[in-house]
KENUSE-89754 format. One record per residue (C-alpha): chain; z, x, y. Coordinates in steps of 0.5 Angstrom, whole numbers, plus 500, padded with zeros to 3 digits. Each point is the difference from the previous one (the first is absolute). Layout:
BEGIN
voba c:A | c3:Z | c1:X | c2:Y
...
***
This chain:
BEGIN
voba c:A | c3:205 | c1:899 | c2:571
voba c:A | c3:496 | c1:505 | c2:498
voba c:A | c3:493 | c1:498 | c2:496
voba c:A | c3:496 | c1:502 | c2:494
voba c:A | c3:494 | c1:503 | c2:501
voba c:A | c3:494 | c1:499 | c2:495
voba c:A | c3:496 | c1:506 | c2:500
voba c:A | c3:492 | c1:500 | c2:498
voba c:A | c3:500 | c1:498 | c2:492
voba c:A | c3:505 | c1:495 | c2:499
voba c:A | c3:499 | c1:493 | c2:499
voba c:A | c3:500 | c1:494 | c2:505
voba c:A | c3:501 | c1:493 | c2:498
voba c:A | c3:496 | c1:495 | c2:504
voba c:A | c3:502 | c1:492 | c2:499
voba c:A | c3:493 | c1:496 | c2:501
voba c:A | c3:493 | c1:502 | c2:498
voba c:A | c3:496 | c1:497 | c2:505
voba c:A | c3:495 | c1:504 | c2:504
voba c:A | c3:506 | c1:503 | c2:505
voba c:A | c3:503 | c1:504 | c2:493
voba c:A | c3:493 | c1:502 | c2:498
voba c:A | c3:499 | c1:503 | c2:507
voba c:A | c3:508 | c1:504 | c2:499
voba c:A | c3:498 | c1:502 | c2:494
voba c:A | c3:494 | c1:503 | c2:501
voba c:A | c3:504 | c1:503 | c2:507
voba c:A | c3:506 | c1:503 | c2:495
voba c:A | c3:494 | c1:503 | c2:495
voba c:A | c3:497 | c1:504 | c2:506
voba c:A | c3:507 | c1:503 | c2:501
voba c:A | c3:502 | c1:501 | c2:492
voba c:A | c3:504 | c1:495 | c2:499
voba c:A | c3:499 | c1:494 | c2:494
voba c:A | c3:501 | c1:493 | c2:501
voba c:A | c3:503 | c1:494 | c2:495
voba c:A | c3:498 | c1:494 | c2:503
voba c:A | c3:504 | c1:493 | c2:498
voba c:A | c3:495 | c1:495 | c2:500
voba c:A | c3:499 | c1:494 | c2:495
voba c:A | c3:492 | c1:500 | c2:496
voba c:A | c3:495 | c1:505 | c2:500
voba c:A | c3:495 | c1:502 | c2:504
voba c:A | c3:504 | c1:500 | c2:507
voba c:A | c3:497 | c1:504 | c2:506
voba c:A | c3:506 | c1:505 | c2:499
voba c:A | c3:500 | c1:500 | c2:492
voba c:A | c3:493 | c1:503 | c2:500
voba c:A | c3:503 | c1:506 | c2:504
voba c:A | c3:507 | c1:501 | c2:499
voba c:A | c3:503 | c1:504 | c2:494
voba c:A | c3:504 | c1:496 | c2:496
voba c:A | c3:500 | c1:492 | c2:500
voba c:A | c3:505 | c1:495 | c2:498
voba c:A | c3:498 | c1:493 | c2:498
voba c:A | c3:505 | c1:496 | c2:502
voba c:A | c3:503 | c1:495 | c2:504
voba c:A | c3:504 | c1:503 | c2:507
voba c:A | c3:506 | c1:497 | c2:497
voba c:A | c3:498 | c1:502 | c2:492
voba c:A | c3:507 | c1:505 | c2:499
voba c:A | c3:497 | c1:503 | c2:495
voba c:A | c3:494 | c1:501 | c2:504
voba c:A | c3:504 | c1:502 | c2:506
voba c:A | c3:504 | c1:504 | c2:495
voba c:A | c3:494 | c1:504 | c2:498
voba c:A | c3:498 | c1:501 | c2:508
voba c:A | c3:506 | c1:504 | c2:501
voba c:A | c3:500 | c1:504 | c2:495
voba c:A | c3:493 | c1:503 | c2:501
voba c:A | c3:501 | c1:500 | c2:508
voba c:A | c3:505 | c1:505 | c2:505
voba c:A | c3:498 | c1:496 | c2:506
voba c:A | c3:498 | c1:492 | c2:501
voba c:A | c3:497 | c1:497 | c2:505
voba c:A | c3:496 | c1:493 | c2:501
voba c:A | c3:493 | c1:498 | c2:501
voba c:A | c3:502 | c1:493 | c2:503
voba c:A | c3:506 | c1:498 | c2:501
voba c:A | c3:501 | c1:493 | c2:497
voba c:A | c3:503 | c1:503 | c2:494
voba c:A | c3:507 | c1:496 | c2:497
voba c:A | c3:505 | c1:503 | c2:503
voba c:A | c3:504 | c1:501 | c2:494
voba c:A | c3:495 | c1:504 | c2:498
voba c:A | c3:501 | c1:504 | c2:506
voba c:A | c3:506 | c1:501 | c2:499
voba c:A | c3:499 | c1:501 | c2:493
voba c:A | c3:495 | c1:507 | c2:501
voba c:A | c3:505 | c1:502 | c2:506
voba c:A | c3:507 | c1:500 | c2:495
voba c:A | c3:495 | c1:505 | c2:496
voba c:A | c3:494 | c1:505 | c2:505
voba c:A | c3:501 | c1:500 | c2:507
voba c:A | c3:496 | c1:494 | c2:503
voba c:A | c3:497 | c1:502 | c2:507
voba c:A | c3:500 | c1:497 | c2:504
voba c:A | c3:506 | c1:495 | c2:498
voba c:A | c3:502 | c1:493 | c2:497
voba c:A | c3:502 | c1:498 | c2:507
voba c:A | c3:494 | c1:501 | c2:504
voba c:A | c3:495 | c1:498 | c2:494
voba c:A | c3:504 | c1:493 | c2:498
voba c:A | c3:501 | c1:499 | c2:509
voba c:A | c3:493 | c1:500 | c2:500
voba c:A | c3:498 | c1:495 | c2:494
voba c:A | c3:503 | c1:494 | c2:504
voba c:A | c3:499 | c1:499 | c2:505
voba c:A | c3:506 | c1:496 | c2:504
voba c:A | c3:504 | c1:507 | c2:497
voba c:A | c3:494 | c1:504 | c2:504
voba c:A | c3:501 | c1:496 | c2:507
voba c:A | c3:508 | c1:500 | c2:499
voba c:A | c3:500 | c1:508 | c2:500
voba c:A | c3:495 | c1:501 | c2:505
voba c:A | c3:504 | c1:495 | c2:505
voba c:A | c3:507 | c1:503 | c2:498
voba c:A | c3:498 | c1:507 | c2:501
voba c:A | c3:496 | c1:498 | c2:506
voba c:A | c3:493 | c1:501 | c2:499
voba c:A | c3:495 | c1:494 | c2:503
voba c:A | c3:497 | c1:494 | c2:496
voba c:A | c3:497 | c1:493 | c2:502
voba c:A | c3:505 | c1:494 | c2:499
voba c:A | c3:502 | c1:498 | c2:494
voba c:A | c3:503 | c1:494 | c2:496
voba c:A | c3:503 | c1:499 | c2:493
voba c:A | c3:498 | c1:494 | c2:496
voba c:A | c3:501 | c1:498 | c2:491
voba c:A | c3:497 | c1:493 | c2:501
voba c:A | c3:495 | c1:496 | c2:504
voba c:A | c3:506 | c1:497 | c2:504
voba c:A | c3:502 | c1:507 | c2:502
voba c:A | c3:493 | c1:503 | c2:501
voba c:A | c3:499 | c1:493 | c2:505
voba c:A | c3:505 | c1:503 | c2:503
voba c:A | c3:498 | c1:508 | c2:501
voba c:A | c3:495 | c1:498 | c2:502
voba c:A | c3:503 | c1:495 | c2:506
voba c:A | c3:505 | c1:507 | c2:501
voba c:A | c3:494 | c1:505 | c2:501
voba c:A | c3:494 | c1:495 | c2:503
voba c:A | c3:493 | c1:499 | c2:499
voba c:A | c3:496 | c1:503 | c2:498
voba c:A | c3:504 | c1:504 | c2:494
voba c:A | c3:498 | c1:502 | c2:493
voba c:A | c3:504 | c1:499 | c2:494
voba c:A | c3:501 | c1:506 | c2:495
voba c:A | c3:504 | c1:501 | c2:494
voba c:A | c3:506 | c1:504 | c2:500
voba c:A | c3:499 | c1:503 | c2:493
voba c:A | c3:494 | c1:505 | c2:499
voba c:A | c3:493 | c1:498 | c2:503
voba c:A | c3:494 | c1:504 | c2:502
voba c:A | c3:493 | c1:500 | c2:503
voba c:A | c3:501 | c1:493 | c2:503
voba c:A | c3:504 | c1:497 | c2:493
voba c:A | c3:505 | c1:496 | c2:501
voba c:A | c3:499 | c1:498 | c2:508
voba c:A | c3:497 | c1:492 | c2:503
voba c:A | c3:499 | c1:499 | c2:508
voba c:A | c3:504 | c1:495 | c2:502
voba c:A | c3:498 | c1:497 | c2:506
voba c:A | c3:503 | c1:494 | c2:503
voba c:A | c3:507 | c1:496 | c2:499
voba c:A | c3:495 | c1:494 | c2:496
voba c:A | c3:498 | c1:505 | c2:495
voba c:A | c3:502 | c1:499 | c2:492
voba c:A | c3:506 | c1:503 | c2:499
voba c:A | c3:501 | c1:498 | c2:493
voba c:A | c3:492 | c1:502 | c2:498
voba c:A | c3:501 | c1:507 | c2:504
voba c:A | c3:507 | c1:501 | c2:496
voba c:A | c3:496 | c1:499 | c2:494
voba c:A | c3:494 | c1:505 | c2:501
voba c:A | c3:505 | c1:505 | c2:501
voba c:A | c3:503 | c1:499 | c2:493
voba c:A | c3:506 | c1:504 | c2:502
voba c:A | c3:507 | c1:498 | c2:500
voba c:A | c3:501 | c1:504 | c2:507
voba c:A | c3:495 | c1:502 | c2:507
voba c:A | c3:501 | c1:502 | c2:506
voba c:A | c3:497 | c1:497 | c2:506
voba c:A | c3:497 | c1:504 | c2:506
voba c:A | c3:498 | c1:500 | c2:507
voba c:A | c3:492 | c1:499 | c2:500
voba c:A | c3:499 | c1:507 | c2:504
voba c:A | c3:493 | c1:500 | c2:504
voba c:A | c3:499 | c1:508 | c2:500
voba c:A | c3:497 | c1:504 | c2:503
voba c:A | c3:498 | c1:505 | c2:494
voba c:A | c3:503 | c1:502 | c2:493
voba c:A | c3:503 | c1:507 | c2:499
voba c:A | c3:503 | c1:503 | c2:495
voba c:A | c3:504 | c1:507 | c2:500
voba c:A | c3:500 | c1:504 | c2:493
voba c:A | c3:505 | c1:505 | c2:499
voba c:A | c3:505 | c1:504 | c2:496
voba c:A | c3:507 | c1:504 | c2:500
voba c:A | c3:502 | c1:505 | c2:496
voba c:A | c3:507 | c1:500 | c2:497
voba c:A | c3:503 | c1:504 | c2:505
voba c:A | c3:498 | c1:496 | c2:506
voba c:A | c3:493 | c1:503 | c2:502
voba c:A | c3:494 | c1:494 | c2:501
voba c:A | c3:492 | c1:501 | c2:500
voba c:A | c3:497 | c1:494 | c2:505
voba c:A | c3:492 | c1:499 | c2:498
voba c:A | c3:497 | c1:498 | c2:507
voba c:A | c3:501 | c1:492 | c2:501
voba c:A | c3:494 | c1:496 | c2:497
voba c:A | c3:497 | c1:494 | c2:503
voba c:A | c3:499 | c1:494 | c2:494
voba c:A | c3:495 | c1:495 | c2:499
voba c:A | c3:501 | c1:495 | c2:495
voba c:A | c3:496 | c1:495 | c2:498
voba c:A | c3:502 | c1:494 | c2:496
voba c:A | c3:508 | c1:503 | c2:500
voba c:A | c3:497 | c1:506 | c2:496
voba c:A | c3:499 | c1:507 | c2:504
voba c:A | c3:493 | c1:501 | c2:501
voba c:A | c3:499 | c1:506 | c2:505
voba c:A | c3:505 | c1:504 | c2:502
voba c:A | c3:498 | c1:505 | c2:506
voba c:A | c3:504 | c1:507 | c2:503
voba c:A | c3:500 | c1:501 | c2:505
voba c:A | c3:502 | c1:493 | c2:502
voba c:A | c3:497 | c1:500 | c2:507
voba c:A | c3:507 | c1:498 | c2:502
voba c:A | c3:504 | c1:502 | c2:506
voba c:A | c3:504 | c1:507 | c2:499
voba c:A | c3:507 | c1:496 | c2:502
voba c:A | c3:498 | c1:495 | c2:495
voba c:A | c3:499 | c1:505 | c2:495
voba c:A | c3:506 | c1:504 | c2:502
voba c:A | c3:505 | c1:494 | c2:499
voba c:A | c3:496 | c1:498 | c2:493
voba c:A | c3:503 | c1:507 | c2:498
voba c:A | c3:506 | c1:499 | c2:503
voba c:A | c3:501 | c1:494 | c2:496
voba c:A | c3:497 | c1:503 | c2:494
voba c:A | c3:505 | c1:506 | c2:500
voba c:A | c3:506 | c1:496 | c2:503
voba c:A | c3:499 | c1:495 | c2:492
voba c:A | c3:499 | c1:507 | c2:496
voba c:A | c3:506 | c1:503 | c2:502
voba c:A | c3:505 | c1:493 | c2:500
voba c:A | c3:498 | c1:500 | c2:493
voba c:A | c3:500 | c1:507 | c2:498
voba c:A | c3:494 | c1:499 | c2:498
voba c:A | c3:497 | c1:505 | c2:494
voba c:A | c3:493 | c1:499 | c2:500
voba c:A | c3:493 | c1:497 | c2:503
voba c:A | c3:502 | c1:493 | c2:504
voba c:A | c3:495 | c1:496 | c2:504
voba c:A | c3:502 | c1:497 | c2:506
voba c:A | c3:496 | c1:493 | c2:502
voba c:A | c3:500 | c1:498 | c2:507
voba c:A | c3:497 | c1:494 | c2:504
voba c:A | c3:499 | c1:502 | c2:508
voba c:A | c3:499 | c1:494 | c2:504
voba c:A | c3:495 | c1:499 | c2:507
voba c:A | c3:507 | c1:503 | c2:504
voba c:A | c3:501 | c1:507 | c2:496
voba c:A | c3:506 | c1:497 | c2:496
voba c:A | c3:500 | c1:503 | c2:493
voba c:A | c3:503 | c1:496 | c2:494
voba c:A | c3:502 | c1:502 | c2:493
voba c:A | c3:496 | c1:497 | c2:495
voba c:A | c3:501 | c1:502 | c2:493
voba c:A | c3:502 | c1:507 | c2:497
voba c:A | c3:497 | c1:503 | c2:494
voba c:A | c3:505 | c1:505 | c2:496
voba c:A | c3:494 | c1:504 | c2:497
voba c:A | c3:492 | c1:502 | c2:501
voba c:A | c3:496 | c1:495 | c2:504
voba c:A | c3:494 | c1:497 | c2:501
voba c:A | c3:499 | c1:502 | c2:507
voba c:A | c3:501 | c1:507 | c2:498
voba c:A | c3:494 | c1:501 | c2:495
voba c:A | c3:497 | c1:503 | c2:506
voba c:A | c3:505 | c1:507 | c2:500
voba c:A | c3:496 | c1:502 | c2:493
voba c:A | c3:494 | c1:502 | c2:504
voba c:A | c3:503 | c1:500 | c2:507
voba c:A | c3:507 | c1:504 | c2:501
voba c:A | c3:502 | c1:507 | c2:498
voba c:A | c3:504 | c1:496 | c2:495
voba c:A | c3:499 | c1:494 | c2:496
voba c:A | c3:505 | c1:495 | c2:500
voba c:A | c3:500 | c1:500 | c2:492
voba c:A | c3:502 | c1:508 | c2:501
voba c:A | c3:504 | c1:498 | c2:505
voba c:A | c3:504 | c1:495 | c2:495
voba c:A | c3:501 | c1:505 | c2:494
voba c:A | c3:502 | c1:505 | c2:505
voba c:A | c3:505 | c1:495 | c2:503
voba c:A | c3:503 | c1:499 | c2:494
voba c:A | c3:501 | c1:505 | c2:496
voba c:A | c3:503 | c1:505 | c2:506
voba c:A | c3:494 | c1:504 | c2:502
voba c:A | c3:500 | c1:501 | c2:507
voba c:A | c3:496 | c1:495 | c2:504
voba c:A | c3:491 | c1:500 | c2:501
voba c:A | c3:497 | c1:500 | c2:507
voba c:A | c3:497 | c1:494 | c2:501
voba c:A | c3:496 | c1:502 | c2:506
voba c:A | c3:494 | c1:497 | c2:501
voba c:A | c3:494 | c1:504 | c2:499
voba c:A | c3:494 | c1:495 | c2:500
voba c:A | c3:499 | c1:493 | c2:504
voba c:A | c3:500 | c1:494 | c2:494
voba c:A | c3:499 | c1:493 | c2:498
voba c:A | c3:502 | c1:498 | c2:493
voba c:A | c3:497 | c1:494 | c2:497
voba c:A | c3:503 | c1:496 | c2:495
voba c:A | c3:494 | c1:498 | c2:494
voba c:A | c3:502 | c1:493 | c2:497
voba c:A | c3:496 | c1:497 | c2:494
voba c:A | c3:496 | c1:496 | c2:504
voba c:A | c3:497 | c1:505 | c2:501
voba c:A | c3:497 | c1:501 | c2:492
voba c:A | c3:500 | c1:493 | c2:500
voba c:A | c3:495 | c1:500 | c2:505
voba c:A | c3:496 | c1:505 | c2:498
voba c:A | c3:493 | c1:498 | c2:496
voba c:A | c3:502 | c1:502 | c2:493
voba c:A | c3:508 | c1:501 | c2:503
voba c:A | c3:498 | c1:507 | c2:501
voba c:A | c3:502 | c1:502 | c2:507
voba c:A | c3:495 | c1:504 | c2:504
voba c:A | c3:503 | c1:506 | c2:500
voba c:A | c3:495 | c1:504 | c2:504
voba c:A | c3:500 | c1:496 | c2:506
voba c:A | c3:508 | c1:500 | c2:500
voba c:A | c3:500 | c1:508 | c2:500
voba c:A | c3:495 | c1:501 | c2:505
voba c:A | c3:501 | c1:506 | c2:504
voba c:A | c3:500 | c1:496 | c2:507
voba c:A | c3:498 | c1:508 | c2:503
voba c:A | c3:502 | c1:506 | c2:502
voba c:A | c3:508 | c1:500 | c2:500
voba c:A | c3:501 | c1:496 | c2:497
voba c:A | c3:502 | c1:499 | c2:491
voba c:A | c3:501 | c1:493 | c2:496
voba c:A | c3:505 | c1:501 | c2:494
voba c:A | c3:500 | c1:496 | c2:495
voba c:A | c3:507 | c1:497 | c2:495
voba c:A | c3:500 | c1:496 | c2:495
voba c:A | c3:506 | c1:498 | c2:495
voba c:A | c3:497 | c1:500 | c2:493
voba c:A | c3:499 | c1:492 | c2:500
voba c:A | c3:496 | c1:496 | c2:495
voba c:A | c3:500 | c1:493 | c2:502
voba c:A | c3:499 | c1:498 | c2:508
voba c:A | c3:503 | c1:495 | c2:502
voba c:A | c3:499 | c1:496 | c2:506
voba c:A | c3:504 | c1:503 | c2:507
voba c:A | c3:504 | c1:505 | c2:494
voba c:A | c3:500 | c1:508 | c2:502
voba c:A | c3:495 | c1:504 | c2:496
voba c:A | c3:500 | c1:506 | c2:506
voba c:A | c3:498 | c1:502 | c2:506
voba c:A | c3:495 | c1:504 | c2:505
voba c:A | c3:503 | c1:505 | c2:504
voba c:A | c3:495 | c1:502 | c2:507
voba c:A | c3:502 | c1:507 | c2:502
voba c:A | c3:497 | c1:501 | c2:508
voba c:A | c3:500 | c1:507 | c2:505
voba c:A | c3:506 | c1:500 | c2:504
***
C-alpha cells in the first residue's frame, strides 16, 4: 500500500495542544510546514505557535470537521483522544501513526495484552472491575504490587501501591475512581530506559541512543544519555524497540519504556505513540530532533539521523519551582550556568501562565564534551 507524501507547506493537524504539539509545531515551522492544533481553551502551550487553532472538544464533530478540512495530515500529541474521534479524523486525513496503535496504548490492559501476544516482555499482570477481583489480582501476581487504571493515566495518576493481603481492597477500589485496573507485579529495578524512535512508512526506523530516566514522585525528573548502561543492555533495548515498531507498522515517533531488573532482564513498561518527555534532550543533542523526526515520519519524508552529537542530561522543571522561588520567579541565571569550558545549558519553556505544583512548565537540557 502506497502512502501519500506531504511536502513542505501543507498543513499538519495535531490533536492536543499541550507542550509536546507546541514543541511539533515549532519543528514543523522550521521545515515550512503550518500547524492546526485541536485543542480546547485559549492560551494552550501549542496554540501560542501553531497556525490554526480549533477551540473544540476532541469529540466536537463540527470541531474535528474544521481540523480536517484545514489539515492534509494528522497526528496526536497525547494519545488519550476518544477513539471515535481517531477514527472520525482517519475516515477523512491520513492519521499517523494510526487508530490501533494509539487506542492500544491508552489502555492499559489492551497494552500488556499486545505485548504479550506479539511476544515482547512485561511484569505479570492481572485484570480487576471490583474490589473483590482486585483482591484477587493481586493474590495472582503477589506483594507487593500496583494498581493502575486501565483507561488513560499519566505521570502517576490513576496508580495505588498495594502492599499486603490485609490492605483495604474496598478503599483502594474507590481511589482508582475507574471501572477497570490492572494490577502488576511490583518490579524492584535496577534502572528505568526508555528508547525514542520512528518508522518511516516504507519500513525505515531511526532509534535515538537509549536514555537513562529518574523520575521523582511517578514524574520524569532527569533523563541522562548516555545511560551508562551495558552495551548488550542497550542493544536488546533496541531490539525491542525496533521489534513493537515494526509489528505495529508503526508510522511516526514512539517511545519505548522499560524496567531493567538487578539480573539484566528488561521489561516493557508502557509505549507512548508520539514525542516524548525523555526525548526533549534530541532538541539540543542529536542530528535531528524527535520533533523534526515526527514531521518527517508522518508525512513520508525520509527519516533523520538520530545520532548523538553531544553527552546530555534533560531535566524537567515543575511549578514547585515557581512556587518555591521568592516572588514566584525562578533564579534563572543560576539554572543556565554555563558549568565550564564544553559544556552549554539550554533552556525550553512551554508558554504557561499558571504554575502549579509538580505540573510541567519546561526543562533544561545540559550538553557536555564528548
Amino acid at each position: 500500500m502506497s502512502h501519500p507524501i506531504f511536502l513542505p507547506g501543507a498543513t499538519i493537524g495535531i490533536l492536543g495542544g499541550g507542550q509536546l504539539g507546541r514543541m511539533l509545531s515549532l519543528a514543523a515551522a522550521q521545515l515550512g510546514y503550518r500547524t492546526a492544533v485541536l485543542e480546547p481553551g485559549q492560551g494552550g502551550p501549542a496554540s501560542q505557535v501553531c497556525d490554526f487553532h480549533i477551540d473544540a472538544a476532541y469529540d466536537d464533530p463540527a470541531g474535528l470537521d474544521r481540523f480536517c478540512e484545514i489539515a492534509d495530515v494528522a497526528t496526536v500529541e497525547f494519545e488519550n483522544i476518544p477513539a471515535a474521534s481517531l477514527e472520525h479524523v482517519a475516515a477523512r486525513i491520513p492519521l499517523n501513526p494510526g487508530v490501533l496503535p494509539i487506542t492500544t496504548s491508552q489502555n492499559r490492559a489492551r497494552e500488556k495484552a499486545w505485548l504479550r501476544k506479539n511476544g515482547f516482555p512485561t511484569p505479570e499482570y492481572a485484570l480487576a472491575d471490583s474490589p473483590e477481583s482486585l483482591a484477587a489480582a493481586a493474590e495472582k501476581v503477589g506483594f507487593p504490587c500496583v494498581a493502575k487504571t486501565a483507561d488513560f493515566g499519566y505521570d502517576g495518576k490513576g496508580q495505588q501501591k498495594i502492599d499486603s493481603a490485609a490492605a483495604d481492597f474496598t478503599t483502594i477500589w474507590a481511589g482508582l475512581e475507574a471501572p477497570r485496573a490492572v494490577v502488576e507485579a511490583w518490579v524492584p529495578f535496577e534502572a528505568e530506559l526508555s528508547v525514542v524512535c520512528a518508522r518511516s512508512a516504507s519500513g525505515e526506523t531511526a532509534i535515538y541512543e537509549p536514555g537513562r530516566n529518574v523520575h521523582t514522585h511517578h514524574i520524569l525528573d532527569t533523563t541522562t544519555v548516555p545511560s551508562g548502561l551495558p552495551p548488550h543492555i542497550l542493544d536488546e533495548a533496541r531490539e525491542i524497540a525496533t521489534g513493537i515498531l515494526d509489528a505495529l507498522e508503526y508510522i511516526g515517533v514512539l517511545a519505548v519504556e522499560l524496567f531493567m531488573t538487578p539480573d539484566g532482564t528488561l521489561l516493557v513498561n508502557e509505549l507512548a505513540p508520539r514525542t516524548h518527555n525523555s526525548g526533549h534532550h534530541t532538541i539540543d543533542a542529536c542530528a535531528t530532533s524527535q520533533f523534526e523526526q515526527q514531521v518527517r515520519a508522518i508525512c513520508g519524508l525520509p527519516l533523520g539521523s538520530p545520532s548523538l552529537h553531544r553527552p546530555a542530561t534533560m531535566k524537567n522543571l515543575l511549578g514547585d519551582v515557581w512556587l518555591e522561588a521568592p516572588n514566584q520567579t525562578p533564579d534563572w541565571p543560576a539554572i543556565l550556568f554555563n558549568g565550564g569550558s564544553g559544556t552549554s545549558t539550554h533552556l525550553h519553556l512551554y508558554g504557561k501562565s499558571d504554575p502549579r505544583l509538580r505540573r510541567k512548565m519546561g526543562h533544561v537540557t545540559t550538553l557536555t564534551t564528548l
